[in-house]
N, C-alpha and C positions, 0 to 999 in steps of 0.2 A: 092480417094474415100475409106473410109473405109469399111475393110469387114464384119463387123457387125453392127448388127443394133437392134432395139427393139420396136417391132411393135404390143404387145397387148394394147397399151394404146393410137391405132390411129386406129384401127376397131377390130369388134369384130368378129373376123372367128368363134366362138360357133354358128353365125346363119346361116351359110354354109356346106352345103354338100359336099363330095368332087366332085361330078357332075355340083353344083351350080356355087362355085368357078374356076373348070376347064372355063366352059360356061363365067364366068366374064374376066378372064384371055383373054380366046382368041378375044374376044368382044374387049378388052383394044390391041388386038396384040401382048399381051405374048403368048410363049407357056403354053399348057394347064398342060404340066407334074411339071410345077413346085408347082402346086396345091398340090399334095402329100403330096413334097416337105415340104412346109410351112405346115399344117394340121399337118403333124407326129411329126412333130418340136412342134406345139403349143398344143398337145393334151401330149406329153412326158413330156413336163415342166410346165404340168399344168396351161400354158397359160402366162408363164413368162420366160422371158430368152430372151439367146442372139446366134443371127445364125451366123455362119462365113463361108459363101461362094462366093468366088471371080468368080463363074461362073451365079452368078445372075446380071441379067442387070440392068444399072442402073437406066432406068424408072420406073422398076418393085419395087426398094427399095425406089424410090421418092414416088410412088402410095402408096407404104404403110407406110410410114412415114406421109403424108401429110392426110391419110382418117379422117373424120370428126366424124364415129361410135365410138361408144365408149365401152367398156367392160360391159353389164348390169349388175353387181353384183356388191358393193362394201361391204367392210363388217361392219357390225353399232352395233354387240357386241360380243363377243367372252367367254368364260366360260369353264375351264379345269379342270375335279374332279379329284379325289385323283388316281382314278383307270388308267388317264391318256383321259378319254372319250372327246371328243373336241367338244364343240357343236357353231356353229356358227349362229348367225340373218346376214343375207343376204339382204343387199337393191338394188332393180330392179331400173330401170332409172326414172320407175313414183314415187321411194319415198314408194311405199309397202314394205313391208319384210316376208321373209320365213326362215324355222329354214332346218341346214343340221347338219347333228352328225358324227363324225369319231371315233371310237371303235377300238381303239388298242384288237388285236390278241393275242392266248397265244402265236403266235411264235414271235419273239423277232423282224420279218422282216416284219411281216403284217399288214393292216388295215382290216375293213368293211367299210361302209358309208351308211348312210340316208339319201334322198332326199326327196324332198316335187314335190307333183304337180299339186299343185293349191296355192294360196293364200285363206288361211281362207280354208273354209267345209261345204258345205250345209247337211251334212248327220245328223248332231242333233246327234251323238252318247252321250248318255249323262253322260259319265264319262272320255269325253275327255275334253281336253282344249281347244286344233283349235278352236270345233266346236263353243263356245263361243263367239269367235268374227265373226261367219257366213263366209257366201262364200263373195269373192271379184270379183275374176276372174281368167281363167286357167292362167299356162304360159306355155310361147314360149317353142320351140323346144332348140331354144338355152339358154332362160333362166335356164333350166332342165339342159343342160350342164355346164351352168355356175357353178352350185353345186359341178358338178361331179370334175369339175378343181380345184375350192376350196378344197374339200377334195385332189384333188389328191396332190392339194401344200404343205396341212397339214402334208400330209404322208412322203411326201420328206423332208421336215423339221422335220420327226422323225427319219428318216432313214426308214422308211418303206415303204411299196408298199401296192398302193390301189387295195386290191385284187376281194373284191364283192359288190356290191352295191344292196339296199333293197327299193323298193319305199313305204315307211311306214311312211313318215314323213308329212303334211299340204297336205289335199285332199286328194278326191276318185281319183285315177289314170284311173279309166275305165269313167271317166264321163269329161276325158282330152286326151281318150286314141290316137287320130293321131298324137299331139306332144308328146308324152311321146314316144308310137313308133318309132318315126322319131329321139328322143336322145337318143331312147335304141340303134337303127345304130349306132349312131355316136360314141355312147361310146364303142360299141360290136365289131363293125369291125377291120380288123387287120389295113388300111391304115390310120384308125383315131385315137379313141381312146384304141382300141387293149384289150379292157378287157373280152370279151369272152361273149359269148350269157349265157353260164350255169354258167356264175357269176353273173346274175344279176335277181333278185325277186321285181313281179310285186305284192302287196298285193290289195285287196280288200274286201270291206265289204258284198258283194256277188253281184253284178250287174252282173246278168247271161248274157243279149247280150254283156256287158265285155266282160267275158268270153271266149264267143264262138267267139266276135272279137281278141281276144287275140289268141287264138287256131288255127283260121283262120290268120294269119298273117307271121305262122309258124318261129317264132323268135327264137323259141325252149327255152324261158325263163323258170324260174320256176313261179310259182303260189303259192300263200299262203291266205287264206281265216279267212279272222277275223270272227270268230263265237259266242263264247264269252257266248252261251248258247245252249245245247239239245236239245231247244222245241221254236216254233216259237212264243207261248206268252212271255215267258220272254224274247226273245231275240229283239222280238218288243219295248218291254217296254225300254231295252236299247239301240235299234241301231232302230230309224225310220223306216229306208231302211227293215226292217224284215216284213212289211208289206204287202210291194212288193211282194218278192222274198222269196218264202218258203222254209225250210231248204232240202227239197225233190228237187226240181228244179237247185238249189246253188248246192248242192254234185252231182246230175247228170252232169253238167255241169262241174264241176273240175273233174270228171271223166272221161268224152271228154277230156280233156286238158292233163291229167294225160298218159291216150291210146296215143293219138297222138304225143305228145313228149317225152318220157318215161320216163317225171321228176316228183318225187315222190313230191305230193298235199302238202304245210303245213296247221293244222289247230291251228290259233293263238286264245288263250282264258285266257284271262285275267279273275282269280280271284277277286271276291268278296266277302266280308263277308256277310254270310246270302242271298243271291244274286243266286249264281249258282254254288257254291261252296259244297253239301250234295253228301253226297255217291249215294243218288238216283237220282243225275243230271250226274254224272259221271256214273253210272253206262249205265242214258239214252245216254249219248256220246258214250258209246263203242258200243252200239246196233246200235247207228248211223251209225258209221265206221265198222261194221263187215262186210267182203269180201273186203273191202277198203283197201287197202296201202297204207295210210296216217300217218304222224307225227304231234303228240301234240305239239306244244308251248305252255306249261303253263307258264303263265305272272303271274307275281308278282305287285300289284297296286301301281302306282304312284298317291299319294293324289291330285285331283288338283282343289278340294275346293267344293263347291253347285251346282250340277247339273242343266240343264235347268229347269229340274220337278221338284228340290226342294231337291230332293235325296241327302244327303252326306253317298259316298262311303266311305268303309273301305278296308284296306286288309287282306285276310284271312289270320287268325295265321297261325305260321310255321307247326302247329302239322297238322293241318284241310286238307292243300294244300297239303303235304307229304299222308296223307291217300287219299285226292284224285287223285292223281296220282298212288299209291300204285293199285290202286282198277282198274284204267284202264288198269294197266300193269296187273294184275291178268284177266284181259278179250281180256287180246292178244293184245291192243293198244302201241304202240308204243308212248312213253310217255315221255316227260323229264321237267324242269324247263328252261326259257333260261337266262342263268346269267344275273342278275340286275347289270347294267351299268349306271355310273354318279347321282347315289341318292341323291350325298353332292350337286347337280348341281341342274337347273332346267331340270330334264330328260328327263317329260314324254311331248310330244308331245303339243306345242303350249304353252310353259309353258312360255318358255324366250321372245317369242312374246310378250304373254301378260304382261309381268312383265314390260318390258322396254316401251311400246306403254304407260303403263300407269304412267309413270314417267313426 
C-alpha cells in the first residue's frame, strides 16, 4: 500500500469543520484525531499535495480516494499585471464565477488576498462593476474557502505566504454574514487554516445589524466601512444602501466594533471627479471622524464604464486627491492613498467577471 495519496480531487474537506469531519470520521469508525490531521495537511498546501503517512488505515485512504465531492472551485481565467497583482475568475460547481485577487507585498515573502462573498451585488453601488450584473446568490462556507486556498496556492507558487485576507471583492459580506463567519474559522484558526483572526478585514458598505452581528460574534476581526462620501445625500446617490443606513448610525456602530475589539475602523473612499472629492467634502469627513480613531483609505478610481443612473465616473486628478488628503491630515485624520494595484489588468471589482461572461 502506498504511503501517499491525493485526496483533493475526491472530496472537498473546504466544506468541513474540524468538528464536522471529526463526527464523520467516527460515524465511518475512524478515529476522530485524524481529522486534524488531514485539515492541517489540506489547508498548508492550499488544498493540493501529497501526505506520506504509514500510520493511516487503510480504509480511511480508500474513503478518501473513492469520495464522489468534488473541489467547488476551478479556475475559468487568470490575469497577472506588470506589478505582479493575480487576479483569478473562479468557477463554483453550478457554473457561476467570482473574482479573488492576490497582491504581492513590499516584502519580498508576502501576499494579501481578496475574496468575494456572494455572487454578483445587490447593493446598486453605482460605480462598481459587480453590481451590474445584480445579485445571484450567497456562497457556501466552503465556497469562501475555496478562494482563500486558491490564493494560498498562488502564493506558494511565488514563494510567498498568504499573510492577510480582505473581504472586499463580489458582495455585501454582512448580508452573507453566517457563512462568511463559519470561513473566517476555518481560515483563522490555528488547527485549520492558521491565518490569524487580526489578518483578516470584513468590509462593508455600512449594514449596521452587520455590524453589530459581526461585533457580537467576537472574531475580533477588523472592520473597514466603504463610505465613499460626507453627507448621506450624495452618498445615497452612489451607494443605494445610504438610504437605509445614516452616516450617524454606520460610524456609531464601527465605534462598538472598534471599543469592543480594539481594531482600529478603516474608512475606504473612493475618489471621484466632481463627485466627492472638494475641500469642502473633505473637510465635512474630518468633522465626521473627529474623536474617532479611524484610518482613511483614499482610493484611486478604476474606470468601469456607465453607471446604472447613467453617470460616467472619472478620477480625480493627481493634484485635486493629494490636496484632499492634505486637508484631512491638516484636521488631525489619519489619511493615506492605498497603492493602486494591477491597472494594466481588469482591477477594479467585477471587471474580469464581466469582460469574460461577455465573450
Amino acid at each position: 500500500m502506498p504511503a501517499h495519496w491525493f485526496y483533493p480531487d475526491v472530496m472537498d474537506l473546504s466544506e468541513y469543520t474540524l468538528e464536522a469531519l471529526q463526527r464523520e470520521l467516527a460515524g465511518l469508525g475512524f478515529a476522530p484525531c485524524h481529522a486534524a490531521r488531514l485539515l492541517r495537511f489540506f489547508y498548508a498546501t492550499g488544498g493540493e499535495g501529497t501526505i506520506g503517512d504509514s500510520q493511516l488505515p487503510r480504509a480511511l485512504i480508500e474513503w478518501l480516494r473513492e469520495g464522489t465531492a468534488r473541489r467547488p472551485l476551478s479556475q475559468a481565467a487568470r490575469q497577472v499585471a506588470v506589478d505582479g497583482t493575480t487576479k483569478l475568475l473562479l468557477r463554483l460547481a453550478d457554473g457561476r464565477t467570482v473574482e479573488s485577487v492576490l497582491m504581492p507585498a513590499h516584502r519580498a515573502d508576502r501576499a494579501a488576498g481578496c475574496i468575494s462573498s456572494q455572487v454578483g451585488c445587490a447593493m446598486g453601488c453605482d460605480f462598481c462593476a459587480t453590481t451590474k450584473t445584480g445579485f445571484e446568490r450567497n456562497l457556501s462556507a466552503g465556497e469562501i474557502v475555496g478562494q482563500f486556498l486558491a490564493l494560498r496556492r498562488e502564493a506558494l507558487a511565488m514563494d510567498r505566504r498568504l499573510q492577510t485576507i480582505v473581504f472586499m471583492g463580489m458582495g455585501e459580506p454582512m448580508l452573507n454574514l453566517d457563512n462568511v463567519l463559519a470561513a473566517i474559522d476555518r481560515m483563522a484558526r490555528n488547527e485549520l487554516g492558521a491565518l490569524g483572526w487580526r489578518q483578516i478585514t470584513v468590509s462593508t458598505v455600512g449594514i449596521v445589524p452587520g455590524i453589530h452581528a459581526l461585533t457580537a460574534s467576537r472574531l475580533n476581526v477588523h472592520l473597514a466601512i466603504s463610505l465613499h462620501a460626507p453627507d448621506d445625500e450624495t452618498r445615497a446617490r452612489l451607494l443605494p444602501m445610504g438610504r437605509r443606513f445614516l452616516l450617524r448610525d454606520i460610524l456609531e456602530a464601527a465605534d462598538g466594533h472598534q471599543a469592543a475589539t480594539g481594531r482600529t475602523v478603516s474608512i475606504q473612499y473612493c475618489l471621484l471627479r466632481g463627485v466627492n472629492d472638494s475641500l469642502g467634502q473633505a473637510d465635512d469627513l474630518a468633522s465626521l471622524l473627529i474623536g474617532r480613531r479611524m484610518h482613511v483609505n483614499l482610493l484611486r478610481y478604476n474606470p468601469t464604464g456607465i453607471g446604472l443612473r447613467g453617470a460616467a465616473y472619472e478620477a480625480t486628478p493627481d493634484a485635486i486627491a493629494e490636496g484632499f488628503m492634505m486637508h484631512l491630515r491638516s484636521r488631525g485624520v489619519v489619511a493615506h492613498f492605498r497603492r493602486p494595484r494591477g491597472r494594466d489588468i481588469d482591477a477594479a471589482c467585477g471587471q474580469l467577471r464581466r469582460r469574460t461572461e461577455a465573450v
